[in-house]
GUTI-380000 format. One line per 10 residues: number of its first residue (from 1); their letters; for each residue x, y, z of N, C-alpha, C. Coordinates in steps of 0.02 Angstrom, whole numbers, plus 50000, padded with zeros to 5 digits. Last residue first. Example, Ala and Ser with C-alpha at 12.3 -4.5 7.8 and 13.67 -1.06 7.14 Angstrom:
GUTI-380000
2	SA	50642 49888 50354 50684 49947 50357 50645 50002 50394; 50660 49716 50390 50615 49775 50390 50660 49835 50390 .
END
This chain:
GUTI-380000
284	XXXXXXXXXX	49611 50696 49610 49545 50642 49567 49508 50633 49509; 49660 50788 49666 49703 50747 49620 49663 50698 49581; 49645 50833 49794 49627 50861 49720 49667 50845 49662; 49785 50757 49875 49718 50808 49869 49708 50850 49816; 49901 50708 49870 49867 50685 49824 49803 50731 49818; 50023 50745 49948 50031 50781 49904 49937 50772 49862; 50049 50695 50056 50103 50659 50011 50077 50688 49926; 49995 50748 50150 50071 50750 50149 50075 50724 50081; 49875 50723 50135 49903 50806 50132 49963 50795 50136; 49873 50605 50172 49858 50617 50097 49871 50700 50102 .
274	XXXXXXXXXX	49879 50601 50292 49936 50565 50269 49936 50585 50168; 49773 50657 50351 49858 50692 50359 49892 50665 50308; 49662 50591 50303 49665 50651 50298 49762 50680 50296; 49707 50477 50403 49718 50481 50316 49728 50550 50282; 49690 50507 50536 49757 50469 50510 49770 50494 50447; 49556 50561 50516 49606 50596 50548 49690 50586 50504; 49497 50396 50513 49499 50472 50444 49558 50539 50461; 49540 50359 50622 49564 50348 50562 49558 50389 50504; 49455 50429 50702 49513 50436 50706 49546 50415 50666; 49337 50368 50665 49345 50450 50682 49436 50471 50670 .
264	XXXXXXXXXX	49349 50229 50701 49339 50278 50641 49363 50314 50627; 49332 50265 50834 49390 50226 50803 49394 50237 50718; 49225 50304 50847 49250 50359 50883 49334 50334 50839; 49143 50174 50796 49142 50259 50778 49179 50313 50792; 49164 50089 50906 49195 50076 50831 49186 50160 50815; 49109 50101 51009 49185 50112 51010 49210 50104 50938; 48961 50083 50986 48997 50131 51041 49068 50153 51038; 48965 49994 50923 48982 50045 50866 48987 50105 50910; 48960 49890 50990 49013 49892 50951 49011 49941 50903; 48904 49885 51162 48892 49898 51083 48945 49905 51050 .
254	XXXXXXXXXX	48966 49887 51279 48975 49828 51249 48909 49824 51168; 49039 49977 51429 48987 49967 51363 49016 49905 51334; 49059 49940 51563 49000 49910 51535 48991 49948 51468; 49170 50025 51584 49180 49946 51550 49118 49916 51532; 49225 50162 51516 49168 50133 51537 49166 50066 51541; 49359 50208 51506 49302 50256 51536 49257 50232 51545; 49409 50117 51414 49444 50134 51485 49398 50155 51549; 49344 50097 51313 49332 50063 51355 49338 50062 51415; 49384 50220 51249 49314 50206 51262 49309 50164 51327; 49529 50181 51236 49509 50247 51275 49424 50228 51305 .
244	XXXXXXXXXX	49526 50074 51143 49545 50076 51219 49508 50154 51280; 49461 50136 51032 49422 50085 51060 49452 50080 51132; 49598 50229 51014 49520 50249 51019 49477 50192 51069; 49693 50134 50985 49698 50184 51057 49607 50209 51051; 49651 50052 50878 49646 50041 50932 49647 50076 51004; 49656 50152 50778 49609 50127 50784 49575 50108 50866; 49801 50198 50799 49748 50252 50799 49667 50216 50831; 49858 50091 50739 49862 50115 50797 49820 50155 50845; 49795 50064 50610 49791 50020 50675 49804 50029 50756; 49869 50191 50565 49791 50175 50544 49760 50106 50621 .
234	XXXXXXXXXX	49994 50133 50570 49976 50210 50600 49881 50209 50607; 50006 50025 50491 50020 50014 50562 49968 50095 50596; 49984 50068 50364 49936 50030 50393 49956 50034 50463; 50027 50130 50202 50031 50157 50270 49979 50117 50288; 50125 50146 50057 50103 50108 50102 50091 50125 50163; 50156 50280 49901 50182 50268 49983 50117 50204 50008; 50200 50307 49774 50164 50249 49799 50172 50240 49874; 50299 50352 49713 50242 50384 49686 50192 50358 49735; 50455 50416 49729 50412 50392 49772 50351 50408 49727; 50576 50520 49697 50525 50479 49631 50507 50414 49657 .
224	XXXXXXXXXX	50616 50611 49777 50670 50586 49743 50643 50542 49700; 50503 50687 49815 50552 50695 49766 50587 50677 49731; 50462 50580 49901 50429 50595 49829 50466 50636 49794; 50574 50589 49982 50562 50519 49944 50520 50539 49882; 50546 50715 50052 50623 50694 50021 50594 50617 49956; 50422 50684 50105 50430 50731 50049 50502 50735 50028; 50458 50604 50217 50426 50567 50179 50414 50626 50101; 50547 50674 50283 50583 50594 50234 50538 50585 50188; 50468 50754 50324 50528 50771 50310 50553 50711 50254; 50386 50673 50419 50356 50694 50364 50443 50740 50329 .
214	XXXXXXXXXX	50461 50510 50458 50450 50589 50482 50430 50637 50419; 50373 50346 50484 50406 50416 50439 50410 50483 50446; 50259 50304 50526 50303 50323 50574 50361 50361 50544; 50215 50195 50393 50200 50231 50459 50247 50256 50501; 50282 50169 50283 50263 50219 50286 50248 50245 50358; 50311 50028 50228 50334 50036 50306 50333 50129 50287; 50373 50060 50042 50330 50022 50092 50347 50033 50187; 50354 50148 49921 50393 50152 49975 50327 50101 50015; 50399 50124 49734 50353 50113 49809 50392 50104 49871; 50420 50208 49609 50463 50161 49664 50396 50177 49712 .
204	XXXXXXXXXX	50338 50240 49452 50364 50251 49500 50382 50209 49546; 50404 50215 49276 50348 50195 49333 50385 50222 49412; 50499 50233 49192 50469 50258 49195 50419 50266 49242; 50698 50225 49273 50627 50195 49247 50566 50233 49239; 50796 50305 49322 50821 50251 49250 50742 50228 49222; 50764 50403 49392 50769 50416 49357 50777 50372 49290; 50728 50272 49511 50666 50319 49505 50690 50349 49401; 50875 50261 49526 50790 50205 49492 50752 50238 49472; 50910 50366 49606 50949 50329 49543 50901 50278 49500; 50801 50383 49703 50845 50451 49643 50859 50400 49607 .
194	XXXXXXXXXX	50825 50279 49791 50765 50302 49747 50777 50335 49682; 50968 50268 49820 50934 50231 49773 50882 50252 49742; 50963 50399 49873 50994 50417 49822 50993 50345 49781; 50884 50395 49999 50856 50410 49950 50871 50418 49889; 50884 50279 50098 50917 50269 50073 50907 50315 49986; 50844 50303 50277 50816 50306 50188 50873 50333 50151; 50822 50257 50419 50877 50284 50387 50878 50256 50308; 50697 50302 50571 50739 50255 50493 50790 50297 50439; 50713 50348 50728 50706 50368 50628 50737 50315 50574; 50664 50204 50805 50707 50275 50826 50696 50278 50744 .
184	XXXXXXXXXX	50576 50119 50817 50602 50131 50887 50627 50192 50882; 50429 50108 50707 50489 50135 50716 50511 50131 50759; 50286 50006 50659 50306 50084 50699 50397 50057 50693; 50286 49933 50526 50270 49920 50591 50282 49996 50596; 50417 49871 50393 50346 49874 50406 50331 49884 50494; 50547 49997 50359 50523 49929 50383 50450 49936 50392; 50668 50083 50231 50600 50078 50264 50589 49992 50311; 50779 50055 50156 50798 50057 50242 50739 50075 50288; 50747 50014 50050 50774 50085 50054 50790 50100 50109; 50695 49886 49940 50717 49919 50010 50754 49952 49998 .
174	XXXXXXXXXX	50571 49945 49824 50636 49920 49834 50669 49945 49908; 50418 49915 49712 50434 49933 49784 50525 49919 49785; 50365 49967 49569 50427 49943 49601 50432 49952 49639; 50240 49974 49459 50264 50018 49496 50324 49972 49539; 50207 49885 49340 50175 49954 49348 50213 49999 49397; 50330 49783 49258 50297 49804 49319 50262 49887 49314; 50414 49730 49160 50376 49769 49143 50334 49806 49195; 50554 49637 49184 50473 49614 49193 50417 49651 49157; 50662 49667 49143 50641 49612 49094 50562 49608 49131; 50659 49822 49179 50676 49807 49095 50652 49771 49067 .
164	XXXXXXXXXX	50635 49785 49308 50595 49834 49269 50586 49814 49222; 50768 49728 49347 50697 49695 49359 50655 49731 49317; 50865 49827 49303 50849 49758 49254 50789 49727 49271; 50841 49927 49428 50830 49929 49353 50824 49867 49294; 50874 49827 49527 50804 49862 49513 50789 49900 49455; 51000 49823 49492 50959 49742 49465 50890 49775 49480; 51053 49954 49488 51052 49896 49429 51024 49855 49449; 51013 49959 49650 51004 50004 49586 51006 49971 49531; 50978 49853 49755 51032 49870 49713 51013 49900 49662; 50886 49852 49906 50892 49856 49831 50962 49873 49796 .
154	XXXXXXXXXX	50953 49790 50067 50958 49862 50024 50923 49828 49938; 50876 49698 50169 50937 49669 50137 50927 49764 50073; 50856 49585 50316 50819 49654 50275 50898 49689 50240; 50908 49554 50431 50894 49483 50384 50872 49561 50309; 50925 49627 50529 50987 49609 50513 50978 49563 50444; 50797 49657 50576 50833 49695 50558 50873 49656 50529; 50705 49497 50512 50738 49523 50574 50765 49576 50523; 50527 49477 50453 50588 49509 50441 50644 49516 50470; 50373 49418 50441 50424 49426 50487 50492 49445 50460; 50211 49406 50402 50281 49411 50378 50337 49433 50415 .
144	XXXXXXXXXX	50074 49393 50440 50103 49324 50445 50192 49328 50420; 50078 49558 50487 50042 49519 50474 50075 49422 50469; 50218 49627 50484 50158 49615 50433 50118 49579 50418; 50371 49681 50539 50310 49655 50541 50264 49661 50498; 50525 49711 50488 50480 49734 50513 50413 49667 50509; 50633 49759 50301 50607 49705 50381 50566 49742 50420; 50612 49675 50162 50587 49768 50206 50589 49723 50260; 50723 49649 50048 50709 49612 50093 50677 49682 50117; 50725 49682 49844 50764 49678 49927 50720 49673 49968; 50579 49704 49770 50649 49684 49769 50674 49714 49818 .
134	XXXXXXXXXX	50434 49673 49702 50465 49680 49745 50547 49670 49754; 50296 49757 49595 50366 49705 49600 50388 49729 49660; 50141 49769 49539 50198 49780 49589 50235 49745 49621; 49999 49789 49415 50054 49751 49441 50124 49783 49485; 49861 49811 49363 49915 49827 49361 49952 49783 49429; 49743 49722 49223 49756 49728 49303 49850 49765 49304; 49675 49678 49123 49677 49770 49123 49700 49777 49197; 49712 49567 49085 49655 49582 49111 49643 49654 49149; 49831 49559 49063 49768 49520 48984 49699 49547 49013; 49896 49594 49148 49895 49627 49095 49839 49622 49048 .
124	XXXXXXXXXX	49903 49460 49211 49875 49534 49247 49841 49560 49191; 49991 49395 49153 49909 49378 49161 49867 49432 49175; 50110 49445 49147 50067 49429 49075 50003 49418 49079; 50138 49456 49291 50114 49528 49236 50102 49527 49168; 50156 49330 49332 50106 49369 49328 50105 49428 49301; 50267 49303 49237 50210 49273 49248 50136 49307 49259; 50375 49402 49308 50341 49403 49233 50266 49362 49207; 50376 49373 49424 50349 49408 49410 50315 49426 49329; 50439 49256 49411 50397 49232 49436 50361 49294 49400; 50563 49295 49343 50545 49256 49324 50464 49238 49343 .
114	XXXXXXXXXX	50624 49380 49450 50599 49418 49369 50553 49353 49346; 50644 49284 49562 50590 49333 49560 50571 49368 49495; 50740 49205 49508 50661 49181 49501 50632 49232 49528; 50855 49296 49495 50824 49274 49426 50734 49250 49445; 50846 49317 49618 50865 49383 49588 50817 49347 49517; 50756 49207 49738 50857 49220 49701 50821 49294 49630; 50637 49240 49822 50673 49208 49809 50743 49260 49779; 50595 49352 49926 50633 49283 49959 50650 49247 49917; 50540 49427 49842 50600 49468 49841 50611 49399 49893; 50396 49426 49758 50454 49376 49750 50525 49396 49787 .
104	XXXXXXXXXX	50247 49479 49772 50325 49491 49804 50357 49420 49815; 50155 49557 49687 50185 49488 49690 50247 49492 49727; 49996 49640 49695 50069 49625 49702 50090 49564 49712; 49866 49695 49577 49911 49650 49629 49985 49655 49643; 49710 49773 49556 49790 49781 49549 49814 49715 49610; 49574 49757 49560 49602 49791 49498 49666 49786 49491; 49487 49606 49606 49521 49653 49626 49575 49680 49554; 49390 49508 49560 49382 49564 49551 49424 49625 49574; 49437 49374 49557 49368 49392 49614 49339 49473 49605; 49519 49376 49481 49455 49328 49461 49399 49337 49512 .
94	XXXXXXXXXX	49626 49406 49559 49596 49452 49484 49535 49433 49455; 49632 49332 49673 49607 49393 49658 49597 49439 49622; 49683 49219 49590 49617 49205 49638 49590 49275 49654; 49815 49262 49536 49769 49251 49507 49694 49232 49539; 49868 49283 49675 49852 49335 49629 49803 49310 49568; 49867 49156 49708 49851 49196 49749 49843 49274 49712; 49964 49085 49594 49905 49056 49631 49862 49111 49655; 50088 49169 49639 50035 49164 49547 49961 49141 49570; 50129 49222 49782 50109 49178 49747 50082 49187 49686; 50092 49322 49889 50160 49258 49896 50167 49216 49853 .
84	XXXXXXXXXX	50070 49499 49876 50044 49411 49858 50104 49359 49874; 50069 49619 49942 50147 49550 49958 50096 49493 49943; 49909 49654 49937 49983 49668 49954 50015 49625 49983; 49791 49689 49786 49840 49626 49830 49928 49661 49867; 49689 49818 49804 49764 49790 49767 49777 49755 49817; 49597 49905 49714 49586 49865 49745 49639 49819 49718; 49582 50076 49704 49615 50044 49670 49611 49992 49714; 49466 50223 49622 49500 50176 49682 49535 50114 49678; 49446 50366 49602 49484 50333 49559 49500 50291 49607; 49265 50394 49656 49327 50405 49647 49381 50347 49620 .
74	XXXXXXXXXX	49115 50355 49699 49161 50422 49632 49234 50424 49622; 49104 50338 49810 49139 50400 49809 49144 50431 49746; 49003 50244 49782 48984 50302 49818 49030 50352 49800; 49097 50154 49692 49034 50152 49679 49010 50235 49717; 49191 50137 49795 49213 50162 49729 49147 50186 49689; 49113 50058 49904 49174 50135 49919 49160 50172 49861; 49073 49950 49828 49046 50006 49865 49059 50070 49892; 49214 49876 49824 49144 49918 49768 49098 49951 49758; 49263 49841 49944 49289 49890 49903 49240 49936 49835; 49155 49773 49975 49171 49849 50022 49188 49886 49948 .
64	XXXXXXXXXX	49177 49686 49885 49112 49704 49885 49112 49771 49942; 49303 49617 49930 49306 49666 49842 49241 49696 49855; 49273 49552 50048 49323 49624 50019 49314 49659 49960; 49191 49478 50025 49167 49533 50063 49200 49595 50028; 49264 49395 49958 49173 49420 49928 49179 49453 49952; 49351 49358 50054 49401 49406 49974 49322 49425 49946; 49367 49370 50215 49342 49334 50169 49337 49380 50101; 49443 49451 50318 49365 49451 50303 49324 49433 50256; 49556 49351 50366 49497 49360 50400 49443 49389 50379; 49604 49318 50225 49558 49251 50271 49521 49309 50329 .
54	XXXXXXXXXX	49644 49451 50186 49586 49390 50160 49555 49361 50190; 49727 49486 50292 49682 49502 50288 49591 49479 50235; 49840 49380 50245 49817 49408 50310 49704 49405 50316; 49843 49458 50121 49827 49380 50130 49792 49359 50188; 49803 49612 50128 49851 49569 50132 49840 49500 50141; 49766 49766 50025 49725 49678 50059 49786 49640 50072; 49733 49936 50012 49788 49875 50001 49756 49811 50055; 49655 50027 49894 49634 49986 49960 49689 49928 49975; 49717 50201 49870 49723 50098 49863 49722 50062 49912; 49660 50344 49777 49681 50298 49841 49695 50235 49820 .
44	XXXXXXXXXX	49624 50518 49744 49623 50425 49728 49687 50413 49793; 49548 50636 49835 49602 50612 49826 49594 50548 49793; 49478 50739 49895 49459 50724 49831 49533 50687 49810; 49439 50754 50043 49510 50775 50016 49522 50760 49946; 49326 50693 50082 49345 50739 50088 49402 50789 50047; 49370 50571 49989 49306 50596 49983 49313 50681 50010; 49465 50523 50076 49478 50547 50020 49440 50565 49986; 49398 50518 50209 49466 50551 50202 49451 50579 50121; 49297 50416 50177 49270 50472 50190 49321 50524 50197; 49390 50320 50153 49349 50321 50097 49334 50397 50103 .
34	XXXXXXXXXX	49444 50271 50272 49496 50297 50222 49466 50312 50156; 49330 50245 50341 49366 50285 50351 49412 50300 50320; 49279 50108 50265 49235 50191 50261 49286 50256 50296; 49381 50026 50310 49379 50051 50214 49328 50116 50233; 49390 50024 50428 49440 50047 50382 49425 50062 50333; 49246 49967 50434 49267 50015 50472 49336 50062 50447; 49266 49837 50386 49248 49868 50375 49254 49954 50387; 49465 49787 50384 49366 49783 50407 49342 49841 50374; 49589 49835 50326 49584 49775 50388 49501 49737 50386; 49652 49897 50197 49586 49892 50226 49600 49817 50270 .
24	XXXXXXXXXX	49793 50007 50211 49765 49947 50195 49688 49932 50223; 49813 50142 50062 49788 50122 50146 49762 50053 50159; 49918 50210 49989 49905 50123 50007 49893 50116 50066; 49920 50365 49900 49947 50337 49971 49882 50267 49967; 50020 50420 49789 49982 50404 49811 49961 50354 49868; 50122 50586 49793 50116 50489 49795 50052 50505 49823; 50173 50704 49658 50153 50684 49719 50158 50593 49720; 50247 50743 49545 50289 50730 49604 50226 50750 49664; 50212 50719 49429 50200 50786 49461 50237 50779 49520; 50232 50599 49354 50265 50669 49324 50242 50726 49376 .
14	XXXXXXXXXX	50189 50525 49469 50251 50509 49442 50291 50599 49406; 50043 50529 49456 50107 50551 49512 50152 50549 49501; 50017 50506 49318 50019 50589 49317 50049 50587 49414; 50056 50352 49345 50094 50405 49291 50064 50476 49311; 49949 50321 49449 50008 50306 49464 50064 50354 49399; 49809 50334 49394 49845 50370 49447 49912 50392 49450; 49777 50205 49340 49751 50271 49310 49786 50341 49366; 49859 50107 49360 49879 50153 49307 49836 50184 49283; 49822 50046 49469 49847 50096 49481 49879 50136 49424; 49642 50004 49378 49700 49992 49432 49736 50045 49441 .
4	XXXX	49466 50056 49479 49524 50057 49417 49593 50011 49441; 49319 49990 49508 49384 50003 49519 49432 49991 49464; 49200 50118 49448 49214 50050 49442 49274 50065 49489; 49073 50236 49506 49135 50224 49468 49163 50155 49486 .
END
């Protein structure tokens, strides 16, 4: 099976009230472990790529995992730019073959983000690619993106509704009091924006900074019309306590699939949970 974008998914979550969950692919190793999850768990998915993550495993490689996943599994998979910074940069990955992008304009002013976004969701569009807007500030970590608490700024219900109106976007991320990274103490979700957007628009709200969410919040949000949850830190975490553990116990190993496999292992673990939570199993 080809890669689709997220509008083969993204509307029947919307009317059923599950989400679909944005596992990001770091390496290789990530993409077969969030492959063999939803393989298991007959779930669609979205390989989320962050710029980041371009340069390190080069955008041929990436789309060519990703095609191979989609290719074996059979399944509805979605190969999506996350927080493009740029027209430039989204258009370089619709041309390389990725099915969906994001454009996160939310550092500039209210008008040049509709503005920018519209851009790309005329190009997208011409090319059966779906598209995800960003509005208000998510603080937290991400790779080359930095946030302070204090700098991370709420969505405003009306202008996340007018963004919609004048852009057209497939799905709408909007701060909700989520952050990217692990958590110190429970985040504090702002779910009666979701509710209020969620109900004015047809496409669903994206929740971004998924990891570390108490599963409680995180089925409050799909209710309240979450279709799109983001989860990477938890996946990295996992990864790495594995490979540490290995190493702990032996320092002469030094095969890399001595500790990669067990790191794996544990990522599927990660996904497996995260796609029983959020509803998507047997959803393909």
């Amino acid at each position: 099976m080809p890669l689709v974008s997220m509008n083969e998914f993204l509307p029947k979550a919307k009317a059923n009230k599950f989400a679909v969950g944005q596992f990001n692919m770091n390496n290789l190793e990530f993409a077969q472990a969030i492959t063999e999850a939803a393989e298991e768990l007959k779930s669609p998915f979205i390989f989320g790529v962050s710029e980041g993550a371009l340069k390190y495993m080069g955008i041929d490689f990436t789309v060519a995992i990703a095609e191979a996943a989609a290719k074996k599994s059979g399944l509805p998979i979605a190969l999506h730019l996350d927080h493009g910074s740029s027209f430039e940069v989204a258009m370089k990955c619709i041309r390389a073959g990725f099915s969906s992008v994001m454009f996160d304009g939310s550092h500039y002013s209210f008008e040049e983000n509709i503005r920018l976004t519209k851009e790309v969701v005329k190009a997208a569009r011409a090319m059966g690619v779906s598209v995800e807007g960003e509005l208000g500030t998510i603080g937290g970590v991400e790779d080359d993106i930095s946030v302070d608490e204090e700098d991370a700024n709420l969505a405003k219900p009306e202008e996340a509704i007018r963004f919609y109106e004048e852009t057209g976007v497939d799905c709408l991320a909007i701060a909700v009091g989520t952050a990217h990274g692990m958590y110190a103490g429970e985040p504090n979700i702002r779910f009666d924006i979701i509710e209020q957007v969620s109900k004015a628009i047809p496409v669903p709200v994206v929740l971004h900074g998924g990891s570390g969410v108490p599963d409680e919040m995180i089925r409050k949000s799909i209710q309240a019309g979450v279709g799109k949850i983001n989860v990477n830190t938890e996946n990295q975490v996992a990864c790495t306590d594995a490979i540490r553990e290995v190493l702990n116990k032996d320092a002469k190993v030094y095969d890399p699939r001595k500790y990669l496999t067990p790191a794996r292992k544990a990522m599927v673990e990660v996904v497996k949970s995260k796609i029983l939570l959020f509803g998507s199993a047997d959803q393909a």
